[in-house]
N, C-alpha and C positions, 0 to 999 in steps of 0.2 A: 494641554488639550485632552477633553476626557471624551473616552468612545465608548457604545453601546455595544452589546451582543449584534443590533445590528449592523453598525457598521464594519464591524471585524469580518460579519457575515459576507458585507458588499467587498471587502478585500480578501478575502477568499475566492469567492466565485465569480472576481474578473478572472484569477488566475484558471480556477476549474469551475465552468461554467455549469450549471443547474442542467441545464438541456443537453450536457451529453451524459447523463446519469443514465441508465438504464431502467426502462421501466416497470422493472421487477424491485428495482432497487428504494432503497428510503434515504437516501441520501438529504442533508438539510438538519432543520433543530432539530433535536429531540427530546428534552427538557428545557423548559424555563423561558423566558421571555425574554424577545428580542427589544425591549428599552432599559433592562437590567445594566447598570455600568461596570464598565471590564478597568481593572487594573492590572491585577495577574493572570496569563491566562497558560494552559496547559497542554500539550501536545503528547499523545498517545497511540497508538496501535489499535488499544481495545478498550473500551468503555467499560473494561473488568470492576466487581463490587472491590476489589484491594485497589486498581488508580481511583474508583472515586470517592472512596475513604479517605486513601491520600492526599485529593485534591482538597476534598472538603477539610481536611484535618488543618492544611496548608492556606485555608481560605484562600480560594483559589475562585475568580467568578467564572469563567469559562472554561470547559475540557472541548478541545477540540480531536476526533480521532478519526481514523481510517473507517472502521468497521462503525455500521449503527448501532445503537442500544436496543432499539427496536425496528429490527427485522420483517417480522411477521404481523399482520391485526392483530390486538389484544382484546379479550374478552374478558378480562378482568386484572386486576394490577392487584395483587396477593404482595403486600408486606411481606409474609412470611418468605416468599423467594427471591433468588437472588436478584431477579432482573427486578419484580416490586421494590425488594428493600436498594435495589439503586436510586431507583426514580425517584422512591421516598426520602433517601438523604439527600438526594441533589436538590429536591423540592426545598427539602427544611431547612439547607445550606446556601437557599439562591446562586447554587451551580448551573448554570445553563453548559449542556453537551451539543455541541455540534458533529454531524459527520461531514465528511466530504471522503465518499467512497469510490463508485465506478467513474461520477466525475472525472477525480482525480487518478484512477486508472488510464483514460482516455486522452486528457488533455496533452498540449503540449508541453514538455518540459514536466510531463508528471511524472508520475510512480515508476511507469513503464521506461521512461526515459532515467529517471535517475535508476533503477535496474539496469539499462547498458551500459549508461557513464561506470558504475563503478564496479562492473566488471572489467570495463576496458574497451568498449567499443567504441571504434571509428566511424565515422559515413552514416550516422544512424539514420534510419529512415521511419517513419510510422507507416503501418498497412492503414488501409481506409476504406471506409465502407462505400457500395452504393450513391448514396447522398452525398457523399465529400466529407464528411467527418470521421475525424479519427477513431480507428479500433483500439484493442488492446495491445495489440502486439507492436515489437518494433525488429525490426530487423538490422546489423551492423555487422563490419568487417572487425576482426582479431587486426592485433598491431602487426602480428606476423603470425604466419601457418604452425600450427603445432597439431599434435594427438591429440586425440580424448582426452586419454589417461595424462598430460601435460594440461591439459585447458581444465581438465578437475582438479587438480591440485591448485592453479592459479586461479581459480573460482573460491575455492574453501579458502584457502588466503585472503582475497580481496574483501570477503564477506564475514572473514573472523569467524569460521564455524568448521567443524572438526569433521562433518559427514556429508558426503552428498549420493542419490542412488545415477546410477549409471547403466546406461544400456545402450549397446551396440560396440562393435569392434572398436577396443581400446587405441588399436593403431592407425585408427580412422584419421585422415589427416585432414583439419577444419582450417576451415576461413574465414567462412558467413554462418553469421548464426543469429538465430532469429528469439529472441525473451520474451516472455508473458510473466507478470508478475500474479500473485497469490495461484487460485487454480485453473489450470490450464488446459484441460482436454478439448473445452471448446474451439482451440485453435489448432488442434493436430492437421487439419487439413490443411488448412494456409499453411504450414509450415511444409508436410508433403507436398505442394505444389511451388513453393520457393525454392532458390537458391542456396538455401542455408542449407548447411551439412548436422549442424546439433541446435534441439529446442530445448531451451533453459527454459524450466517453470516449476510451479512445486505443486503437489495433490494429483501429479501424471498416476495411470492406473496401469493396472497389469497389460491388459490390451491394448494400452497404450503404446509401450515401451514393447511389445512385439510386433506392433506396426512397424515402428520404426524401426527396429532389428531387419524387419523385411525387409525393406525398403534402403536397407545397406547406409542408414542414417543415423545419429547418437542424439544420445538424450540425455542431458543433467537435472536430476529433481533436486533444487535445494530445500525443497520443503515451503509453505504454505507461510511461516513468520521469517524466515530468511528473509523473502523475496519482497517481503512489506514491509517488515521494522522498518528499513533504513529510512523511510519517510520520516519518524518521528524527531530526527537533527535537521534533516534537507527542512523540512516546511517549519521549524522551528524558527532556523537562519533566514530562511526567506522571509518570514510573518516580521521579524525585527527589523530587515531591513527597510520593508514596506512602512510597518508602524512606525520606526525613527524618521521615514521619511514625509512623513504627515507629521509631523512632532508629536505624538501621541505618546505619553505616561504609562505604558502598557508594557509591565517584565511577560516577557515569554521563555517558558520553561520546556524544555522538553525533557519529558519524564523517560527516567533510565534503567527503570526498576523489572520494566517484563520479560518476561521468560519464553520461550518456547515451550506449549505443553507438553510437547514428545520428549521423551528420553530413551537412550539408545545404549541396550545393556546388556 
């Protein structure tokens, strides 16, 4: 059975649905045309000019990633830079890029959620907005009580990463703790008004993290590509089993290649 950028499009967005996208956001295609046929398709983080060389190199018809290629209006698409000469190759390559972004933040069983699964949260629960739809955050129970300075070192484990920043009393002793995946300051208050003793998120600010000093609360920043990578196996596994199960001809790849830009020296 062979499937279109569209259709891959429509098994995406039963799982994260177009309408809890944020409407600042550009979540959807962003190159190439949705009757284009997918056979290999690609799973990314970041729509970087290095994955979609690589995809293209790897003829690849579909990059599917977290982040959009295009953010902002454009007022002109300049080859000479990096986002032009993206566009430009995915164009010449018949690469179509999708995003599925704060969707996929929101949704059930997304981003946010595989952020507490694999830390270790029990009882997860999502915060919710006004309307009945889900927010970013999720809130969940540790398997058992521990410190700070204990639930960061079982964090940087869980997550495979050597750094985390930390703020508030190391001997803080946690239970509930509430995650926002990529940047988080827009939920410091939900979290000062929860239950939760420590707010996992990454791009927390100075102010931030003396709020919650104040407030006798802890905070773990794992940074901004921790707290999203892990999407690109999770929606990878997922897309395969979806696609096997439509009998659909369609390898999915998730690309293993990126990096964190930060380094810590």
């Amino acid at each position: 059975m062979e499937l279109t950028v569209l259709d891959i499009i429509r098994v995406i967005e039963r799982f994260a649905p177009q309408q809890l996208a944020e409407d600042w956001d550009n979540s959807g295609l962003q190159v190439g045309s949705r009757s284009w046929p997918v056979k290999t398709m690609w799973v990314a983080l970041d729509p970087s000019p290095e994955v979609i060389q690589a995809a293209c190199k790897q003829k690849a018809n579909l990059l599917v990633t977290h982040h959009p290629l295009i953010f902002k209006p454009l007022k002109s698409i300049d080859f000479s830079h990096p986002l032009g000469k993206s566009i430009q190759m995915a164009a010449k390559h018949r690469l179509a890029v999708f995003s599925a972004h704060t969707n996929l933040d929101r949704t059930h069983s997304g981003l946010n959620d595989m952020l507490a699964e694999r830390i270790g949260l029990k009882n997860v629960a999502a915060l919710y907005r006004e309307d009945g739809q889900p927010s970013f955050g999720r809130i969940g129970e540790l398997a058992r009580r521990c410190s700070l300075k204990e639930m960061a070192a079982a964090v940087k484990k869980a997550l495979a990463i050597e750094h985390v920043r930390v703020a508030g009393d190391l001997k803080l002793r946690v239970g509930n703790v509430l995650v926002c995946s990529g940047s988080g300051s827009g939920l410091l208050n939900d979290f000062l008004l929860s239950d939760a003793q420590v707010y996992l998120s990454g791009d927390l600010r100075y102010h931030d993290a003396l709020e919650i000093q104040q407030a006798n609360r802890g905070m773990i920043d794992i940074g901004h590509f921790a707290s999203e990578h892990i999407m690109v196996d999770a929606l990878a596994s997922w897309l395969t089993v979806e696609l096997d199960a439509l009998g659909a001809q369609v390898d999915v790849v998730a690309y293993g290649n990126e990096k964190d830009p930060f380094v810590l020296i």
